[in-house]
Chimera marker file (.cmm) of the C-alpha trace (Angstrom):
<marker_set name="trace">
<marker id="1" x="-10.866" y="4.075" z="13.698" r="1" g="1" b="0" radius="0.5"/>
<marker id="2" x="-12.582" y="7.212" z="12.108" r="1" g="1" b="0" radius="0.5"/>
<marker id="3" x="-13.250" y="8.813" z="14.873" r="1" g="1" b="0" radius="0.5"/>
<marker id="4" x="-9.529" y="8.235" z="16.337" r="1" g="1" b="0" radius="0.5"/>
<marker id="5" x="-7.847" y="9.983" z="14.127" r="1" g="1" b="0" radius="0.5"/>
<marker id="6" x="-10.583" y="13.152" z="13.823" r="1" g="1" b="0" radius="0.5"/>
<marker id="7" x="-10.665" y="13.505" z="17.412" r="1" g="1" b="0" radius="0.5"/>
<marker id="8" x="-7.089" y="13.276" z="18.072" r="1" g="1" b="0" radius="0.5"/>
<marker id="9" x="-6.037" y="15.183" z="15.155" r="1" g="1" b="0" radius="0.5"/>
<marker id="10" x="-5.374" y="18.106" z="17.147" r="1" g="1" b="0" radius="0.5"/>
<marker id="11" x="-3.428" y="16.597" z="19.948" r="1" g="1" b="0" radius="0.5"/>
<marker id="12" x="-0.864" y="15.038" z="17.023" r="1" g="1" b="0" radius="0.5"/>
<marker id="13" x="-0.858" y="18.557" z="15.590" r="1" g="1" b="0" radius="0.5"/>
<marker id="14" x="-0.023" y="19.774" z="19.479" r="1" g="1" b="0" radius="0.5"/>
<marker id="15" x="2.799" y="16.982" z="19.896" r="1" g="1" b="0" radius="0.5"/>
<marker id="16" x="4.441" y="17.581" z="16.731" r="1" g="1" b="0" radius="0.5"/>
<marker id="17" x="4.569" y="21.135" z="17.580" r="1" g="1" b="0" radius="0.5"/>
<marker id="18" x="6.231" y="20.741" z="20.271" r="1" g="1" b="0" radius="0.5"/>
<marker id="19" x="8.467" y="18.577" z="19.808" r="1" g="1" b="0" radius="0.5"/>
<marker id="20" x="9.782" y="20.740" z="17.022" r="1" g="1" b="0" radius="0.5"/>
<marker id="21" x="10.248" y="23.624" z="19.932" r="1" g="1" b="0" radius="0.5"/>
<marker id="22" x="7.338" y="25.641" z="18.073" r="1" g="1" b="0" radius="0.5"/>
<marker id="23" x="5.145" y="27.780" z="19.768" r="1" g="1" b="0" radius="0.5"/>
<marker id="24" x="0.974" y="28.331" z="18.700" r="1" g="1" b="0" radius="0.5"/>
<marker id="25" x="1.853" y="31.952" z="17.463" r="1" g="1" b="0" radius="0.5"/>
<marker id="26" x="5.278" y="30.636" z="15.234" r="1" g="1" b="0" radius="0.5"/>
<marker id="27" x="3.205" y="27.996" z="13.848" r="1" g="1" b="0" radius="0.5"/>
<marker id="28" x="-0.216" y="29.982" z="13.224" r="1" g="1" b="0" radius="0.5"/>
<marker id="29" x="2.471" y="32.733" z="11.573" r="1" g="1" b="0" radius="0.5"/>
<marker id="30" x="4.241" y="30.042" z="9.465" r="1" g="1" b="0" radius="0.5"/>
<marker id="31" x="0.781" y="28.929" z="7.944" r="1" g="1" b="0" radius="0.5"/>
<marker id="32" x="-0.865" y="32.221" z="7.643" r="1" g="1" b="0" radius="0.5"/>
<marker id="33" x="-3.514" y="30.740" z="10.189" r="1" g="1" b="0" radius="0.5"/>
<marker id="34" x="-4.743" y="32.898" z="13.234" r="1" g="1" b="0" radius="0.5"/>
<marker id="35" x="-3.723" y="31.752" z="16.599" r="1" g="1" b="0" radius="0.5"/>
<marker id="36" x="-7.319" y="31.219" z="17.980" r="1" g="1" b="0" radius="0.5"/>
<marker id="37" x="-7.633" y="28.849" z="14.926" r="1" g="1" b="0" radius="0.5"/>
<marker id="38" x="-4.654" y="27.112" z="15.876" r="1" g="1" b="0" radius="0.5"/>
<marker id="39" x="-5.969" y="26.733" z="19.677" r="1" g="1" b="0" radius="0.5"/>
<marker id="40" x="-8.930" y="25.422" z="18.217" r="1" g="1" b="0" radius="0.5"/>
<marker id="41" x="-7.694" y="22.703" z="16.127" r="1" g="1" b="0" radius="0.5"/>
<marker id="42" x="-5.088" y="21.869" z="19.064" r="1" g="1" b="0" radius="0.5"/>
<marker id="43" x="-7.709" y="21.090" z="21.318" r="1" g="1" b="0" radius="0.5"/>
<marker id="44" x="-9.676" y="18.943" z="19.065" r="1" g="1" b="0" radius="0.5"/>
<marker id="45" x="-12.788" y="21.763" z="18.625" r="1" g="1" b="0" radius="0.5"/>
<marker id="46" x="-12.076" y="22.418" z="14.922" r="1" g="1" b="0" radius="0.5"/>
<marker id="47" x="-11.932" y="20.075" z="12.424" r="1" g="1" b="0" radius="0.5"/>
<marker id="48" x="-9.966" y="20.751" z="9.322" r="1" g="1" b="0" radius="0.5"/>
<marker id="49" x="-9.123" y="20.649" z="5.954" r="1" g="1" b="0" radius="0.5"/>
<marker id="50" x="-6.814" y="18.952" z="4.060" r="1" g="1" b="0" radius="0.5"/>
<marker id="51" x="-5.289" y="21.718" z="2.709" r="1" g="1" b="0" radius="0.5"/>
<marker id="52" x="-4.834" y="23.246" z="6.271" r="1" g="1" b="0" radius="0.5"/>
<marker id="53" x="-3.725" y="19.938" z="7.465" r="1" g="1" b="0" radius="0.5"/>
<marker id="54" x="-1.045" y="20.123" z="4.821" r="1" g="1" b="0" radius="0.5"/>
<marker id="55" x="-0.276" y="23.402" z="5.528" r="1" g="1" b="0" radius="0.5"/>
<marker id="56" x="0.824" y="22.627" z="9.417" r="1" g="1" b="0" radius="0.5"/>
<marker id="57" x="2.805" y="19.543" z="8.878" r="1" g="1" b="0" radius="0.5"/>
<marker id="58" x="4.898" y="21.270" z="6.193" r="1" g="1" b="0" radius="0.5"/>
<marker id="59" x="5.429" y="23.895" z="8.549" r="1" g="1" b="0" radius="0.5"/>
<marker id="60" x="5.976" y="21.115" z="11.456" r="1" g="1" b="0" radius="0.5"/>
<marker id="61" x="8.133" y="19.041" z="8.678" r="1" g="1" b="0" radius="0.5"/>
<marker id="62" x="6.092" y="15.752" z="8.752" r="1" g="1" b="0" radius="0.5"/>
<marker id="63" x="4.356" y="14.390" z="5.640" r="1" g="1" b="0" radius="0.5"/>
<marker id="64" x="1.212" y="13.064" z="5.337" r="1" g="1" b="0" radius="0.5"/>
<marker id="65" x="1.961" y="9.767" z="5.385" r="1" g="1" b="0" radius="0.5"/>
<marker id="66" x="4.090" y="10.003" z="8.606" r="1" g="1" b="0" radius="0.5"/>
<marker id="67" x="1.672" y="11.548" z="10.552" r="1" g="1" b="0" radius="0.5"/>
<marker id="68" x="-1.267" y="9.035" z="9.377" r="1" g="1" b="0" radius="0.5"/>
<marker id="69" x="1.260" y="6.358" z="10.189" r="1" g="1" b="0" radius="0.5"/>
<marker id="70" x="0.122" y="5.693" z="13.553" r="1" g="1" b="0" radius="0.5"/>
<marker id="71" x="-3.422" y="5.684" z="13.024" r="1" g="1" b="0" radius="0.5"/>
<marker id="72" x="-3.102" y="2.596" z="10.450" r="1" g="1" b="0" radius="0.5"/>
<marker id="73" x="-0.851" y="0.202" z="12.307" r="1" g="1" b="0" radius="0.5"/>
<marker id="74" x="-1.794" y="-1.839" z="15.826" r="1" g="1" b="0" radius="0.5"/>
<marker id="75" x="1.592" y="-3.453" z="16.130" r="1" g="1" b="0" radius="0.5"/>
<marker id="76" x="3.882" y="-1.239" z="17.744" r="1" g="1" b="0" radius="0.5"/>
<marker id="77" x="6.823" y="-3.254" z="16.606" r="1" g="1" b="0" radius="0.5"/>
<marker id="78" x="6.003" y="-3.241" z="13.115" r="1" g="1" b="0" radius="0.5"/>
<marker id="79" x="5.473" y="1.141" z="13.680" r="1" g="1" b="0" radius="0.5"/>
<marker id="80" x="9.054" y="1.248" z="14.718" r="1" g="1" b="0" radius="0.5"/>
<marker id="81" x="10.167" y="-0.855" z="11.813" r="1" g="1" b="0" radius="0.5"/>
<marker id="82" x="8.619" y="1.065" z="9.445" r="1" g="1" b="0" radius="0.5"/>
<marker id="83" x="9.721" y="4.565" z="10.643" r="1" g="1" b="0" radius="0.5"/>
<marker id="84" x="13.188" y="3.623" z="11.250" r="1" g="1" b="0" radius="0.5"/>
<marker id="85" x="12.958" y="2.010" z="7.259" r="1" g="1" b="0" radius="0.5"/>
<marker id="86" x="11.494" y="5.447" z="6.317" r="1" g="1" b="0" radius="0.5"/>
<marker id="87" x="14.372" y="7.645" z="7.596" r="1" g="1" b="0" radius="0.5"/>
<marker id="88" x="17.206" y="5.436" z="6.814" r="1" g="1" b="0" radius="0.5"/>
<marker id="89" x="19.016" y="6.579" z="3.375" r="1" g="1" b="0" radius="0.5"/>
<marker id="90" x="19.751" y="2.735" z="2.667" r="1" g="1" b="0" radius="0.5"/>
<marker id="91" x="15.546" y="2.125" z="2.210" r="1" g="1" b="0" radius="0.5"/>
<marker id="92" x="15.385" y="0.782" z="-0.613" r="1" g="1" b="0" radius="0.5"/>
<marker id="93" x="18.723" y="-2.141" z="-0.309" r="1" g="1" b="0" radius="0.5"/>
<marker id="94" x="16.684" y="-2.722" z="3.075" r="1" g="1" b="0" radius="0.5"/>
<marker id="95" x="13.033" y="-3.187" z="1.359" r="1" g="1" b="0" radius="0.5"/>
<marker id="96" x="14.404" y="-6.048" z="-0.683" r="1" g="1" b="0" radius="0.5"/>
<marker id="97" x="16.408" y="-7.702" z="1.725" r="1" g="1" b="0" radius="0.5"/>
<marker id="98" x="13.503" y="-7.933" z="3.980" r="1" g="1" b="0" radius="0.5"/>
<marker id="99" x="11.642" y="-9.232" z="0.862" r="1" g="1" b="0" radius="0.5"/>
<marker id="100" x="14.136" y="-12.176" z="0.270" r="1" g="1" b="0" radius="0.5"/>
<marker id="101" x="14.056" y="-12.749" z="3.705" r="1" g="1" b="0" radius="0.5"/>
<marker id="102" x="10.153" y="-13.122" z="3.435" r="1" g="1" b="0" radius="0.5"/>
<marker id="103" x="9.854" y="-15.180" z="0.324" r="1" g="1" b="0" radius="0.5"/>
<marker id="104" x="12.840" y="-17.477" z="1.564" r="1" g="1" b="0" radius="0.5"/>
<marker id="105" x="10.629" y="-18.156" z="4.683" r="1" g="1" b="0" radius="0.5"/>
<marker id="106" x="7.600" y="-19.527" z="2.377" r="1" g="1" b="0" radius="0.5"/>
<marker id="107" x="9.409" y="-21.747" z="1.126" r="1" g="1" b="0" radius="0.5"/>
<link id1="1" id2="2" r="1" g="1" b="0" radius="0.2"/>
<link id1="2" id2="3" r="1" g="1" b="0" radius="0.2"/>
<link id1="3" id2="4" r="1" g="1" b="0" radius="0.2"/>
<link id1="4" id2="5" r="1" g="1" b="0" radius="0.2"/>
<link id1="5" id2="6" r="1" g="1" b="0" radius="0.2"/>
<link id1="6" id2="7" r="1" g="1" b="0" radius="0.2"/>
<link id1="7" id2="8" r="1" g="1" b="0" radius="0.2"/>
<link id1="8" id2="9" r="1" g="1" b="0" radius="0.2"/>
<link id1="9" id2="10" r="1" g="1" b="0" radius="0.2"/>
<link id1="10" id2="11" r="1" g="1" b="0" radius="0.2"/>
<link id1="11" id2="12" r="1" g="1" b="0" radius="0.2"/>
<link id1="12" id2="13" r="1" g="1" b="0" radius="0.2"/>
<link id1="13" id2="14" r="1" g="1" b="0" radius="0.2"/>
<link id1="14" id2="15" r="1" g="1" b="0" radius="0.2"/>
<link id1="15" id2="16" r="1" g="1" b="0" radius="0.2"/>
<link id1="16" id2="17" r="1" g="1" b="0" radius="0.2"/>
<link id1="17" id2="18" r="1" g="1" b="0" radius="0.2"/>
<link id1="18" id2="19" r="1" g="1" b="0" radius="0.2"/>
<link id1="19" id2="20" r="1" g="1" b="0" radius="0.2"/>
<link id1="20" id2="21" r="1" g="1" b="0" radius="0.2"/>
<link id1="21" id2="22" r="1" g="1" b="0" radius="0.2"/>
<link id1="22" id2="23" r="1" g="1" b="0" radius="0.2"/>
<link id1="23" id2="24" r="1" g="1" b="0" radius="0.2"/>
<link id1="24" id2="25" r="1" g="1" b="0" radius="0.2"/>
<link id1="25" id2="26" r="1" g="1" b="0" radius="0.2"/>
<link id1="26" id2="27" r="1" g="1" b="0" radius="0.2"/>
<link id1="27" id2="28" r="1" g="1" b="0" radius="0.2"/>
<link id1="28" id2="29" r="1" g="1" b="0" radius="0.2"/>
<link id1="29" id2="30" r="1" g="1" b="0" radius="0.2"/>
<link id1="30" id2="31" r="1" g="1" b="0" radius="0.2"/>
<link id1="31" id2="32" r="1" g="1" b="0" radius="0.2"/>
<link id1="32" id2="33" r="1" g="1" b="0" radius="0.2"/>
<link id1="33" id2="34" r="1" g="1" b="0" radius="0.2"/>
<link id1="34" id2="35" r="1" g="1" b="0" radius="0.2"/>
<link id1="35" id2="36" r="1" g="1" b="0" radius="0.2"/>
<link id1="36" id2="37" r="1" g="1" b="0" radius="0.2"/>
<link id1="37" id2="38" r="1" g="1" b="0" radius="0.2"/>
<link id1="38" id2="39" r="1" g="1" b="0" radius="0.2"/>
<link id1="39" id2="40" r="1" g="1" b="0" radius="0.2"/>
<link id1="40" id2="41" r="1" g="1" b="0" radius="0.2"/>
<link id1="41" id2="42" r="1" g="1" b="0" radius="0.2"/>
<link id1="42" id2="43" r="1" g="1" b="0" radius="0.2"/>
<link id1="43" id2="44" r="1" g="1" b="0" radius="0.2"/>
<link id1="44" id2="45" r="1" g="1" b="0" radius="0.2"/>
<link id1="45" id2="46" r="1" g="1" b="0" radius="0.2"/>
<link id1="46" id2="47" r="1" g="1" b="0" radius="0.2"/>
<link id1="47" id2="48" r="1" g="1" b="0" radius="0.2"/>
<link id1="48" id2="49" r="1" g="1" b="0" radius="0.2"/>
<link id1="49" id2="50" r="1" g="1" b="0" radius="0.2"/>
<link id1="50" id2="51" r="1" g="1" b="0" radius="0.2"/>
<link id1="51" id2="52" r="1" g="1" b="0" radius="0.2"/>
<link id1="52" id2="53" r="1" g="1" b="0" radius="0.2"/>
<link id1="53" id2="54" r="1" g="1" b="0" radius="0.2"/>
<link id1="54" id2="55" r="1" g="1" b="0" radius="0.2"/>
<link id1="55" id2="56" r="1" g="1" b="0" radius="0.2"/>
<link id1="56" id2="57" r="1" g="1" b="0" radius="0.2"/>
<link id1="57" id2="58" r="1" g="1" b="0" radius="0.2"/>
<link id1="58" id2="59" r="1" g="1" b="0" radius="0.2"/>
<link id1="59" id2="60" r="1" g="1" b="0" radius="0.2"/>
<link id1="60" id2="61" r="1" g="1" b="0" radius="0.2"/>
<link id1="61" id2="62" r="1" g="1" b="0" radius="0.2"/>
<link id1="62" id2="63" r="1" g="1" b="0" radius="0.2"/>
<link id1="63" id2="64" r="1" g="1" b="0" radius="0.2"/>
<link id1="64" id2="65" r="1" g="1" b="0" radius="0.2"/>
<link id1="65" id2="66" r="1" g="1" b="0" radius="0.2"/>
<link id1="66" id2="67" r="1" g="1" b="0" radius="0.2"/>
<link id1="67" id2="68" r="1" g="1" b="0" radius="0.2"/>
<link id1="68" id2="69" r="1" g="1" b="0" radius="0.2"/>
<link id1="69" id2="70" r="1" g="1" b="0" radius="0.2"/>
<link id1="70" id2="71" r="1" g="1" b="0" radius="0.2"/>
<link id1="71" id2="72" r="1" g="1" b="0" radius="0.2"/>
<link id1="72" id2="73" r="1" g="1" b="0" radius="0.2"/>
<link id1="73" id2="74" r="1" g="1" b="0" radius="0.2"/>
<link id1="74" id2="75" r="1" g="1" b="0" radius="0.2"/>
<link id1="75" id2="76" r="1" g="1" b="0" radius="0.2"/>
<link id1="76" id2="77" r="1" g="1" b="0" radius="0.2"/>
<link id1="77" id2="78" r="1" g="1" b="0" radius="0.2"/>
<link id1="78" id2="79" r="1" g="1" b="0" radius="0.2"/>
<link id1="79" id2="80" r="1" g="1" b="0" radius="0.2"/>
<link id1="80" id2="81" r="1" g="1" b="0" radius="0.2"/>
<link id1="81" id2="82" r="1" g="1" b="0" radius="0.2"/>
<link id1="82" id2="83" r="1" g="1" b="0" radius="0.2"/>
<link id1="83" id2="84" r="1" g="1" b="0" radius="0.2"/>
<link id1="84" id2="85" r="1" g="1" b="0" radius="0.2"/>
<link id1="85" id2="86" r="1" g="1" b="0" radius="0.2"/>
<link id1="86" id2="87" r="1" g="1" b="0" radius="0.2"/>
<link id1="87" id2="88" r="1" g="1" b="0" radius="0.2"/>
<link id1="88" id2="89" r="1" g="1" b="0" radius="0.2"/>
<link id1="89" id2="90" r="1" g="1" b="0" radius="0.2"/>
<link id1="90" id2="91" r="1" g="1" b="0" radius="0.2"/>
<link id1="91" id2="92" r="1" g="1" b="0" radius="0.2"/>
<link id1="92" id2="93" r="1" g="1" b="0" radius="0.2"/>
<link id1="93" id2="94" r="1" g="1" b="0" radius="0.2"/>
<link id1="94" id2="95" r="1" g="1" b="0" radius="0.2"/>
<link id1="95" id2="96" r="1" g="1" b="0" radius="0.2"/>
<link id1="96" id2="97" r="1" g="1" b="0" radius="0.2"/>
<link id1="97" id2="98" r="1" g="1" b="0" radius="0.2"/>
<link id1="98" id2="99" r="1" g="1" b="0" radius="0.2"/>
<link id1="99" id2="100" r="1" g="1" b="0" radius="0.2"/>
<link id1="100" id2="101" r="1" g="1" b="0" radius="0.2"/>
<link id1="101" id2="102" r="1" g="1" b="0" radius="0.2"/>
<link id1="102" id2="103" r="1" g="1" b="0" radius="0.2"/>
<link id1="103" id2="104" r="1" g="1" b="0" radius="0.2"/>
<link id1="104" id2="105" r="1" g="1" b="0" radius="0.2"/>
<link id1="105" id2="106" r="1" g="1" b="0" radius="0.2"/>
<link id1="106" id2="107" r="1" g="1" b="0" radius="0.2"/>
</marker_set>
């Protein structure tokens, strides 16, 4: 599982980019990174550090633990769950109903 996430760390980084409409040059400008460096890390030849990892998701407006998100879970179901949980402003009235729900069913 390692070795997923380091060598498609860069493709993420590309897909997030995009899908936020961004090009290599906005984003390389936005982190004070150079836009070979960017290219690099894109295409999975540069690893990087955490601080420079932190540096293009707040640029890209993901946090850590959203972007790891799919590298920890198997069950695409449960993925969904647990992004559409993240983003909805009722979270926490959610968390515990689903909590009832799952202690009422060990019973």
């Amino acid at each position: 599982m390692e070795q997923d996430i380091l060598s498609n760390l860069g493709s993420e980084v590309r897909k997030l980019r995009v899908a936020k409409k961004m090009t290599q040059q906005e984003l390389a400008e936005v982190c004070n990174l150079s836009l070979p460096f960017i290219n690099l890390i894109e295409n999975n030849k540069r690893s990087v550090s955490l601080e420079t990892l932190v540096k293009l998701l707040s640029a890209l407006e993901v946090s850590l633990s959203d972007f790891f998100l799919p590298f920890s879970q198997t069950d695409e179901s449960l993925t969904v769950l647990l992004h559409l949980l993240l983003k909805s402003p009722k979270k926490a009235q959610y968390i515990e109903l689903f909590t009832q729900i799952l202690k009422l069913s060990e019973l």
